[in-house]
C-alpha positions in Angstrom: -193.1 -66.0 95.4 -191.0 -68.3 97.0 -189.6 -67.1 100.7 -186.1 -67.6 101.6 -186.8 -68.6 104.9 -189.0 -71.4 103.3 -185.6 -72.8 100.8 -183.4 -72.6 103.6 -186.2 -74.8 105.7 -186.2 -77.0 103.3 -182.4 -77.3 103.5 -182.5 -77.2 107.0 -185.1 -80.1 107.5 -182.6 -82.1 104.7 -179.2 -81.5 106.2 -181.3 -82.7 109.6 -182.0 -85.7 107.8 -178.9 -87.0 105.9 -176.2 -85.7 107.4 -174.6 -89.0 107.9 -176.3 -90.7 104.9 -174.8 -93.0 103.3 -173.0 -91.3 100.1 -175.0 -93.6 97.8 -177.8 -95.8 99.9 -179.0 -98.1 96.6 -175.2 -99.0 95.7 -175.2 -99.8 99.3 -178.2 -101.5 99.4 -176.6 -103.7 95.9 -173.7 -104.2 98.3 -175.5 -105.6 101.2 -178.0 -108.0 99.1 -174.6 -109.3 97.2 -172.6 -110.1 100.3 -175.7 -111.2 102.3 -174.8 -108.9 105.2 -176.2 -110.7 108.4 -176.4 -109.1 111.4 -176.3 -111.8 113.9 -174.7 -109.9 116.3 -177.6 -107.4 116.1 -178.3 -104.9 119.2 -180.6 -101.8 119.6 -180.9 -99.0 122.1 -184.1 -97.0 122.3 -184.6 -93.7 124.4 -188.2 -92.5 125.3 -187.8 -89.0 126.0 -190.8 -87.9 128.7 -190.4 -84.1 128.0 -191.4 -82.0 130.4 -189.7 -83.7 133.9 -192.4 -86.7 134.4 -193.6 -87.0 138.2 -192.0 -90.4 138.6 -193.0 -90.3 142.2 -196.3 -91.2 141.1 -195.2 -93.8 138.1 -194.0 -96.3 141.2 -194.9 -95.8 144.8 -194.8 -97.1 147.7 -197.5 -99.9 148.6 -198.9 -99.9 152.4 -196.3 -102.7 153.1 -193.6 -100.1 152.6 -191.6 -98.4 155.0 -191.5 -95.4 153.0 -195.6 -95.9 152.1 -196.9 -93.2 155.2 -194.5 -90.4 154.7 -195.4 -90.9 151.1 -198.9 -90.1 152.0 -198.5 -87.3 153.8 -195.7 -85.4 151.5 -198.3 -85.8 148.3 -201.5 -85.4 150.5 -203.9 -85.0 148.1 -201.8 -85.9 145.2 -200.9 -89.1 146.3 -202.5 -91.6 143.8 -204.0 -94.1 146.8 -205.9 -90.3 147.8 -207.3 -89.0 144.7 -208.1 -92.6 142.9 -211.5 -92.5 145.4 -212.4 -88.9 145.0 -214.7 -87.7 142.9 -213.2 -85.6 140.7 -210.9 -87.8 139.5 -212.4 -88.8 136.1 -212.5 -92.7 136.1 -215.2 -91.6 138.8 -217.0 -90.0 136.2 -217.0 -92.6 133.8 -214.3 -91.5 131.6 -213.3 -95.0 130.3 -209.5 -93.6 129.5 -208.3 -93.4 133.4 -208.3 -96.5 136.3 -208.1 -96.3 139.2 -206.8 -99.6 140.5 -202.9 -99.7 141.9 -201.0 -102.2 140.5 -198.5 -103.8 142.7 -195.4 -104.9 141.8 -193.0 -106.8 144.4 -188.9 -105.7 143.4 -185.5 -106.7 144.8 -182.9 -104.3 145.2 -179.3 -105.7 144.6 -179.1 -106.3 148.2 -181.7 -108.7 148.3 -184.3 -106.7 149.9 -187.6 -106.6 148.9 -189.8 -103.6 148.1 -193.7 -103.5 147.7 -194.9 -100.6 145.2 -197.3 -100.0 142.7 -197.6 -98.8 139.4 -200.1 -96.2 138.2 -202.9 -96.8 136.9 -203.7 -97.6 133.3 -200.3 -99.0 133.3 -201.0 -103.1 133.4 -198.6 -103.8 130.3 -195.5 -102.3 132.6 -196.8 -104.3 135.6 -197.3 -107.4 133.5 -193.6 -107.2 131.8 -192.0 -106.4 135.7 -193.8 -109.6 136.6 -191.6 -111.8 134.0 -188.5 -109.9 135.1 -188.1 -107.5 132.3 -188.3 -104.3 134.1 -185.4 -102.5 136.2 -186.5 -99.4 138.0 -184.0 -97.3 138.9 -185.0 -94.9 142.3 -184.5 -91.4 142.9 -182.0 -91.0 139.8 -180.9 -87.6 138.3 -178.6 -85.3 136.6 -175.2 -85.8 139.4 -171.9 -85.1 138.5 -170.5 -86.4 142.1 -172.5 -87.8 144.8 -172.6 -85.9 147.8 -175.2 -84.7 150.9 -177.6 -81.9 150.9 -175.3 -79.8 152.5 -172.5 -80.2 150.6 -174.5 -79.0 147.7 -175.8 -76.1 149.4 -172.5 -75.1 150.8 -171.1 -75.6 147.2 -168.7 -78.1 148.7 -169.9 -80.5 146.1 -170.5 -79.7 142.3 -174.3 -79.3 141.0 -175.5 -79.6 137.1 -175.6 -75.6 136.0 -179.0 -74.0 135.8 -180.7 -76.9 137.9 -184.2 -76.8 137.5 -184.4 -74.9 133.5 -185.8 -77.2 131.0 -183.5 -76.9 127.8 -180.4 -76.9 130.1 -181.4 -79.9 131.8 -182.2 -81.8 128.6 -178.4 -81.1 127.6 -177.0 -82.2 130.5 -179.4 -85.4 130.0 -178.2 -85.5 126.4 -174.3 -85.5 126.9 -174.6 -88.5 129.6 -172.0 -86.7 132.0 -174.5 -83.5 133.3 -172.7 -81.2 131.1 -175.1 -78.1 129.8 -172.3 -76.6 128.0 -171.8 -79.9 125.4 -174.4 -79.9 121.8 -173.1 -83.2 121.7 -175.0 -86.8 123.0 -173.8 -89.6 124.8 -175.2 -91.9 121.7 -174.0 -90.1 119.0 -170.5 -89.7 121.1 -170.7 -93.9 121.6 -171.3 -94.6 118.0 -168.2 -93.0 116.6 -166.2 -95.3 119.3 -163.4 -98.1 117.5 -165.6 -100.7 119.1 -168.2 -99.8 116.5 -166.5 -97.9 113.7 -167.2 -101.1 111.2 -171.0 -100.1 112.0 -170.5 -96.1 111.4 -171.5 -94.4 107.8 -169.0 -91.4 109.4 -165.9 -93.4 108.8 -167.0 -94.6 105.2 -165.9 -98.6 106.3 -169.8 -99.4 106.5 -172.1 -101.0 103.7 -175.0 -99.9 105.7 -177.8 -97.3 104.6 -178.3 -95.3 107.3 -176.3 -94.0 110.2 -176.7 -96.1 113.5 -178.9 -93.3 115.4 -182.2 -92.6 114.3 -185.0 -90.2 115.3 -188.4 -90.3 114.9 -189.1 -86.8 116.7 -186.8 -84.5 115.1 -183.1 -83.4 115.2 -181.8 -84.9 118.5 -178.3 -83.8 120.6 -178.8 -87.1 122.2 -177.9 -88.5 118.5 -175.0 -85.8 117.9 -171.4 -87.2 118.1 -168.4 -84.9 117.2 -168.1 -85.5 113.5 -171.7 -87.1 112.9 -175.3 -86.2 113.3 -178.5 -89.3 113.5 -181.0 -89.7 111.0 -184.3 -87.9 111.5 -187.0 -90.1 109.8 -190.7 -89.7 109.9 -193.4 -92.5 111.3 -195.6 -94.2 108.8 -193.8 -92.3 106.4 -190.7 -94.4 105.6 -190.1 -93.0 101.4 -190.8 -89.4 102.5 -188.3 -86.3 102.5 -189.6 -84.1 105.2 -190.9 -80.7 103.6 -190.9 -82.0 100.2 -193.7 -83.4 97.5 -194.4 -82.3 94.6 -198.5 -83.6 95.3 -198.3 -81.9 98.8 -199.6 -78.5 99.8 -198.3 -75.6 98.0 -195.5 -74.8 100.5 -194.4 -78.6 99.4 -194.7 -77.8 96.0 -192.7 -74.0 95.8 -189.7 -76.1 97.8 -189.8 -78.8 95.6 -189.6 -76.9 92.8 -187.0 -74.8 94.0 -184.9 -77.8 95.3 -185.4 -79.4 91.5 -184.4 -75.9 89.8 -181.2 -75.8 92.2 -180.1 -78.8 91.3 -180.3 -78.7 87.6 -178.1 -75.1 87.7 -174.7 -75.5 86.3 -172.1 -74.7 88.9 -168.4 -75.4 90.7 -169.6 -73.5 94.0 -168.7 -75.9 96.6 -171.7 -75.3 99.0 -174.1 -75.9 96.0 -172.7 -79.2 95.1 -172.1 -80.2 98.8 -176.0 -79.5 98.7 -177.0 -81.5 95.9 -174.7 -84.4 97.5 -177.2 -84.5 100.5 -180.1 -83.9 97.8 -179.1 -86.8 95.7 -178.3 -88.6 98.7 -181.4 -88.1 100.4 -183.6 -88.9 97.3 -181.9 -92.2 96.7 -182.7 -93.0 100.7 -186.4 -92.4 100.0 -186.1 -94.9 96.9 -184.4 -97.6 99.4 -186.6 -97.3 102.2 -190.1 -96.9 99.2 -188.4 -100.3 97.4 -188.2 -102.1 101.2 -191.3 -100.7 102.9 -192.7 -102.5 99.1 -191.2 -105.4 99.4 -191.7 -106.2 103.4 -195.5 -104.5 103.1 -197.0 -107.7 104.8 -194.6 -108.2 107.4 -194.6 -104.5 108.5 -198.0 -104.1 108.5 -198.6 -106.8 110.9 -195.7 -105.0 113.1 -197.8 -102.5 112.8 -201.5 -103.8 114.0 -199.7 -104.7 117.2 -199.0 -100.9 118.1 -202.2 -98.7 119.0 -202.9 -94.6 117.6 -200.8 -93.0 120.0 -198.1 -90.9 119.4 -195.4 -92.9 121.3 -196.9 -95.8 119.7 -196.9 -94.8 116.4 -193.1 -94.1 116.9 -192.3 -97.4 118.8 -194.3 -98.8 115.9 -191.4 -97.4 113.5 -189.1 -98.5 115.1 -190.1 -101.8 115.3 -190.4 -102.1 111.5 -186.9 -100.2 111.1 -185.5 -103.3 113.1 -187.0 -105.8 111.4 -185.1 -104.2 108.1 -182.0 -104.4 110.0 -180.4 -107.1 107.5 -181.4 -105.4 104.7 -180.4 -101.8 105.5 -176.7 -103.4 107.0 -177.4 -102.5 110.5 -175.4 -104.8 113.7 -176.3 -102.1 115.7 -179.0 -99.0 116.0 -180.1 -96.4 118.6 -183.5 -95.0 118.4 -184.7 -91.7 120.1 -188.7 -91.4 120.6 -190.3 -88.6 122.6 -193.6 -88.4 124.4 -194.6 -84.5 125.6 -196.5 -83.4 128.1 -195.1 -84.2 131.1 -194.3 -80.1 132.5 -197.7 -80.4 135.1 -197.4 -77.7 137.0 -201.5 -77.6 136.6 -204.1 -80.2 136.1 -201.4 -83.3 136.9 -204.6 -85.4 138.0 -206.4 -85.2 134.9 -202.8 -85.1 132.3 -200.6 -87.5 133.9 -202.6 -90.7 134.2 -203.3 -90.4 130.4 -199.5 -89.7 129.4 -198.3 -92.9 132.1 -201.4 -95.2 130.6 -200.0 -94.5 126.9 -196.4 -94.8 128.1 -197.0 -98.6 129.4 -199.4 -99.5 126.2 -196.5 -98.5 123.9 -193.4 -100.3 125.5 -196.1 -103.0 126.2 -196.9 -103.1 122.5 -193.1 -103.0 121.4 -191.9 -105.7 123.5 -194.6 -108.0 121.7 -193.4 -106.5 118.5 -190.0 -107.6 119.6 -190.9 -111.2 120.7 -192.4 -111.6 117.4 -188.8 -110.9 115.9 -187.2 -113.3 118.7 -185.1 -110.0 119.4 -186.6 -109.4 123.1 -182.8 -109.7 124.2 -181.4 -108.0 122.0 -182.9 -104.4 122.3 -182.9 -102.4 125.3 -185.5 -99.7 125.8 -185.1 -97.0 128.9 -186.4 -93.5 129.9 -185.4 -90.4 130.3 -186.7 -86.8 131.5 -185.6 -83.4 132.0 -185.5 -83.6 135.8 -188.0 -85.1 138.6 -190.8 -83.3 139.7 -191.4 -82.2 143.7 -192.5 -84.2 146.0 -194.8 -81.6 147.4 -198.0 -80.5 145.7 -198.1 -77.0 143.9 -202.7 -76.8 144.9 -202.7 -78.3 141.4 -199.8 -80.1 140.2 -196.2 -80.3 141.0 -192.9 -78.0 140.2 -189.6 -78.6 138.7 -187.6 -81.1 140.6 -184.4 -83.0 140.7 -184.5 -86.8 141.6 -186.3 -88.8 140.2 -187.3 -93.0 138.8 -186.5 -94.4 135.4 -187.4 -97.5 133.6 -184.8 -100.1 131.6 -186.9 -102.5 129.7 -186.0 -105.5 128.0 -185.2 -109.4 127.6 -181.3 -108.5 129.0 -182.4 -106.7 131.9 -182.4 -108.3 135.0 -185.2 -107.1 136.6 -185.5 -105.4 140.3 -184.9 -102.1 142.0 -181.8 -100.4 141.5 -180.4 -97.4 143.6 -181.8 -96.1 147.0 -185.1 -95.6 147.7 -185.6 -92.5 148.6 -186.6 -91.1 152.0 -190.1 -89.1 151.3 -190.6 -87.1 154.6 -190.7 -83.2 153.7 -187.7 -82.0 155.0 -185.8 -85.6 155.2 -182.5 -86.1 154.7 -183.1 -86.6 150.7 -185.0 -83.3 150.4 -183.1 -81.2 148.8 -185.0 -78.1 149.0 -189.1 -77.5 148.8 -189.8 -81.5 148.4 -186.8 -81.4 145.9 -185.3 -85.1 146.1 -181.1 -85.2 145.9 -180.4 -87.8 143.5 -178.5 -90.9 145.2 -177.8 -92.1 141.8 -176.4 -90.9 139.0 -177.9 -90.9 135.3 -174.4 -91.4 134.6 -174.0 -94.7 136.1 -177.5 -96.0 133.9 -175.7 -95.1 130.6 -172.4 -96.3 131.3 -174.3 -99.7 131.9 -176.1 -99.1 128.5 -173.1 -98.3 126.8 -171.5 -101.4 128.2 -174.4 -103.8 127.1 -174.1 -102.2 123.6 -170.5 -103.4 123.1 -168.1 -100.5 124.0 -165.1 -101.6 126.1 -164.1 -100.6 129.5 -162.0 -98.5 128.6 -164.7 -96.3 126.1 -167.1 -96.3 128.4 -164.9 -94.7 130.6 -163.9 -91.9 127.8 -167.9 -91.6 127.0 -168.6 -91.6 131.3 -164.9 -89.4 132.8 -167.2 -89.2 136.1 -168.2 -92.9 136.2 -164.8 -93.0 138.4 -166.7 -90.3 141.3 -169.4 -93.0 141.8 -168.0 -95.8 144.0 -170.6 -98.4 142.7 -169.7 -97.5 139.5 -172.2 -98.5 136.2 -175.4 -100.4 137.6 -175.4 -104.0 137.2 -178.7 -103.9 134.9 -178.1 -106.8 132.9 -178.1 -110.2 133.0 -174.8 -112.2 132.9 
């Protein structure tokens, strides 16, 4: 018998997936190979979600030379990377040939023109190795901030905090919308790609010969990807002709929805839901026949794309997305965003064994995909940055660390122009950026990372402003991320 829960799964995983198909993707492919669409003006975004609030205090860190390096040391104590590298517990003392435990440092300018020693964890030589040639910003002690303001004006609720500060599913939507707004199921992205400046690039307004929408996921549905009148694509790695849920050669759940989709579609009818439905069936179908015909055609070129990305799970996204890129021209795409997702990062236990994996597989993957990109000759033209659902404290838990606020994030790319961005924080317990319990108060504002994104991207002043309303709060205004 076949479940309803397991049809309306089905439908649920397709409607994910093509909501913003294009009507017919192979008269649009016809379309693009006749006009000899080039897209010379080509730019991508791509958005590694760390889920889970990554302890970026331990990602970059002060190096003895720093000012900040001592109160560092004794906030962390035992968690502090310099500490538990030599003890013996730490498993790269054991042998275990997936953890280091040699610091790499990394010298970075801050817009002022000071310089600041840190390190990188770890395991993470490809990030060290592409901050060396300039391609790496790191933002400091950046959060969720809707207006800046001190630790008292917060706590005297003088100034305005994000709702439901340290919860992981509201924090990820105030990430999401771009402005630290909870109560929006919209994204920043999806918001930015329904914008004039890019209308000519949007399936939503029907003016595009493109294929697929301009956002695309490779880990599920995504708010990040959700604009007012559009949804992104959800596509699955390695798997570029496959419908999610469906195949008729796949296990027997596979098989029942299969049929049932098939039986449904053949059923005479003028119910407008039903052929609404077999709209997104027809048009999802006829994706997996483009994608099949291109992933056929291109097999050499993506496969090489592919042998430069390891077995990972971020990898094996990034790898995706590389080879999604490199069909740019042929799927009609000027201009893409990507959301990828690596889990884990919620260490409230065992940080010293987790974390130094999740970092070492972060750095091989972006390491990986800026190769993949130089091999394109597109290392300018796509911008890759984090993202997580907060910062972690500064203080240890015994074990781990607890749900934070501030915290670093990475831009990564050919445009970027490379250094330190923000304040550095102060890292005394109890100093004038602890917030609460080793809680860091952003001095920077996520806000002020996207609007620069957005900017790079191509919308005007004046849409970024629309996308960002409390860009104006911050006096600095977007970070100067990117090379003139």
């Amino acid at each position: 018998m076949i479940l309803r829960r397991e049809v309306l799964k089905a439908f649920g995983v397709l409607g994910a997936s093509t909501a913003l198909l294009q009507s017919n993707p192979l008269q649009a492919l016809q379309t693009i190979a006749e006009k000899q669409h080039l897209a010379s003006d080509y730019k991508g975004l791509v958005c590694i979600m760390l889920n889970g609030g990554n302890d970026a205090f331990n990602m970059v860190f002060p190096d003895t030379a720093h000012p900040e390096y001592q109160n560092y040391m004794n906030t962390r104590q035992a968690l502090a990377v310099p500490n538990y590298v030599h003890q013996p517990q730490y498993l790269a003392n054991k042998g275990d040939a997936r953890y280091s435990k040699a610091l790499l440092p990394i010298m970075l300018r801050d817009i002022n023109g000071q310089q600041h020693a840190l390190n990188f964890h770890p395991g993470m030589q490809g990030l060290q190795a592409l901050t060396r040639d300039g391609q790496v910003a790191v933002v400091a002690n950046t959060g969720v901030l809707i207006e800046p303001g001190k630790r008292d004006e917060f706590k005297q609720n003088k100034k305005r905090k994000p709702a439901f500060l340290f919860a992981h599913n509201q924090q990820r939507k105030a990430v999401y919308s771009g402005i630290g707004d909870n109560t929006v199921n919209t994204g920043w992205a999806g918001q930015m790609n329904e914008l004039v400046s890019f209308s000519k690039d949007s399936v939503s307004e029907g003016k595009s010969s493109a294929v697929l929408p301009m956002g695309i996921s490779f880990r599920g549905s995504h708010q990040w990807l959700r604009g007012e009148h559009s949804t992104g694509a959800v596509l699955a790695p390695g798997k570029p002709g496959k419908i999610i849920g469906l195949g008729e050669k796949g296990n027997k759940r596979q098989q029942a929805r299969t049929a049932t989709v098939q039986a449904l579609q053949s059923l005479p009818s003028d119910d407008v839901l039903l052929r609404l439905m077999r709209g997104k069936l027809t048009s999802a179908q006829d994706l997996s026949a483009v994608l099949t015909q291109l992933w056929t055609t291109h097999s050499k070129a993506l496969a090489k794309l592919d042998a430069m990305f390891d077995d990972g799970k971020l990898s094996r996204q990034l790898a995706a997305v590389a080879q999604t890129i490199f069909l740019r021209e042929s799927l009609g795409m000027q201009r893409q965003v990507f959301m990828v997702e690596l889990g884990g990062f919620d260490t409230h236990a065992g940080q010293i064994d987790k974390q130094p994996l999740l970092l070492a597989e972060l750095s091989r993957a972006i390491s990986s995909f800026q190769q993949a990109l130089t091999f394109l000759s597109l290392t300018k033209q796509v911008t890759t940055f984090t993202a997580s659902d907060f910062g972690r404290t500064l203080t240890s838990n015994g074990n781990g660390t607890d749900h934070g606020w501030g915290s670093h994030q990475l831009v990564v790319g050919g445009a970027v122009q490379g250094g330190l961005y923000g304040q550095w924080p102060s890292m005394l317990r109890g100093g004038v950026d602890d917030y609460r319990s080793g809680r860091l108060l952003p001095t920077t504002s996520l806000t002020q990372i996207n609007a620069s994104l957005a900017a790079w991207f191509g919308a005007s002043k004046s849409e970024v402003n629309v996308l960002f309303p409390n860009i104006s709060n911050f006096s600095v205004g977007a970070l100067p991320l990117f090379k003139r």
